[in-house]
N, C-alpha and C positions, 0 to 999 in steps of 0.2 A: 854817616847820614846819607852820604849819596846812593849806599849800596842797599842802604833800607827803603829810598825809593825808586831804586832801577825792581826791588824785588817785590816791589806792593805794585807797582804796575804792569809787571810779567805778570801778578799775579788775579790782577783785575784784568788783564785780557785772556786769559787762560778759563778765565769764567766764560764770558760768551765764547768761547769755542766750541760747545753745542752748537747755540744757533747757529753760529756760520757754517758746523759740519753739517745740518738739516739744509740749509738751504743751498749749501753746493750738491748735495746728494740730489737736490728735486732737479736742479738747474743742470745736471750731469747724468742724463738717463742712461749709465752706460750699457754695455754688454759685452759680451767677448767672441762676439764673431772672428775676431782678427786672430785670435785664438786653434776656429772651427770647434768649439765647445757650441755646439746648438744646443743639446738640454744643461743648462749650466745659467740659471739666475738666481738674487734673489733679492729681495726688500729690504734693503738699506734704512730705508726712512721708517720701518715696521720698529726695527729693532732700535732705532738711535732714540725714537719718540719713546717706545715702551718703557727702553732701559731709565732712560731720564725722567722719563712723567712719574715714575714710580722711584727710585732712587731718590731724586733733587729734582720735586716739582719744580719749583722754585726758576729752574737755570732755562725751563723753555715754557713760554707765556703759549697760552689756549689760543689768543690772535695770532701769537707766532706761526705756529703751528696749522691755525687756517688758512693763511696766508701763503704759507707753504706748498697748502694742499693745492691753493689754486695756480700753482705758479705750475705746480708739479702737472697738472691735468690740461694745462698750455703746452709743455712740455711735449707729451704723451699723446696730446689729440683727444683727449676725453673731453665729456662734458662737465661744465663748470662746476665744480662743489662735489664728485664723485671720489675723488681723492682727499679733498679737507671732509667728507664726512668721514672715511674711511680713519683717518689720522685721530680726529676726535672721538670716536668709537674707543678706539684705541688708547684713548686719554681716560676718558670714561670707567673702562673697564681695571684701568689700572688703580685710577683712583679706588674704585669697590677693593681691588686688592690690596691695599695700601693699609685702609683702613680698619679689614679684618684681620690684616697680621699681627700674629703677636710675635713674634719671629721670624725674623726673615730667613727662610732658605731659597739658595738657587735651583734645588733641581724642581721645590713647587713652584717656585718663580717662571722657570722655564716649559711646567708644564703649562701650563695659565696661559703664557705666551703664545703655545702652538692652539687653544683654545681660541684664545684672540683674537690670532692671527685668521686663524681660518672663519670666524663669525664675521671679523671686517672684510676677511674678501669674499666671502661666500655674500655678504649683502651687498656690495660694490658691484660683483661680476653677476651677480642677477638682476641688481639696476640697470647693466649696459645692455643685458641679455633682454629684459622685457619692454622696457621704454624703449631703450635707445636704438637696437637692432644692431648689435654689434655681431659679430663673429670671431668667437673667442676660440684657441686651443687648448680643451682641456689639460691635456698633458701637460702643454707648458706651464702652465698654473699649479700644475700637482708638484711639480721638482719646481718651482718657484717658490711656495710652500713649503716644502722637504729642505728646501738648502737654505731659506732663511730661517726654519725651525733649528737648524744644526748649527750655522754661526750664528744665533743668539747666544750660544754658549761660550765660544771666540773672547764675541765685541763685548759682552756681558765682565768678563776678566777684563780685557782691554781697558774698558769704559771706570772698572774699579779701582785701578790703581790709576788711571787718567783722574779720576775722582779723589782719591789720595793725596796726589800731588796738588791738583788747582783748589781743592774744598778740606784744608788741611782744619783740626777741632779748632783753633786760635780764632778763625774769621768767624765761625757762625754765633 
């Protein structure tokens, strides 16, 4: 009995380990200077939100996820809500994919994704571009783009057998 509930409570907190990986990613801007990788980033929270909103609606709430966005754009030095619209774009788009799949495959999943990707940031970085008067590096934005398009394939595996484990058929 005891080991039935040390294993339902591993297993109820393995559930919210989304949210908490969303919100150390926003709270964690990293990079890898320390590295001297200068062209070398990419969206962490593109891929963890995609993979999930589309996967296990369910395990990351739409507030969550704004919430997120704003913590992320304190973080970052942006203006408020440039990052939570960015995130629920993202949410958005997934759901339309959700709902026309009749099958899921990853490699349309992951085209979809670099679709996405690039519609949410392409609307984000010409908000900061036209209102805000930011002064962006193109480049960095294109291998930002490029290298989160590529570990979406990664975290994508990662996130499925992480999903195996914590979202086994018995709970749902």
């Amino acid at each position: 009995m005891e080991q039935f509930a040390k294993n339902t409570i591993f297993k109820g907190l393995l559930k919210y380990a989304p949210i908490a990986l969303l919100f150390i990613s926003v709270l964690n801007e990293f990079d890898f200077n320390y590295l001297d990788l200068k062209y070398f980033s990419f969206n962490f929270p593109f891929i963890l939100i995609f993979y999930w909103s589309l996967k296990k609606s369910e395990s990351l709430g739409y507030g969550l996820i704004f919430i997120a966005g704003l913590i992320n754009d304190v973080v970052v030095g942006f203006p408020m809500g440039i990052s939570s619209l960015s995130y629920l774009l993202i949410c958005g788009f997934t759901a339309y994919l959700r709902n026309i799949t009749l099958r899921p495959n990853m490699l349309k999943d992951w085209v979809f994704f670099l679709l996405t990707t690039v519609f949410a940031s392409s609307l984000s970085y010409s908000l900061l571009v036209l209102f805000f008067s930011f002064k962006l590096n193109y480049a960095d934005l294109l291998v930002n783009l490029l290298f989160t398009f590529l570990f979406y394939g990664i975290f994508a595996y990662l996130f499925e057998i992480y999903n195996k484990l914590a979202f086994d058929k018995k709970d749902d």
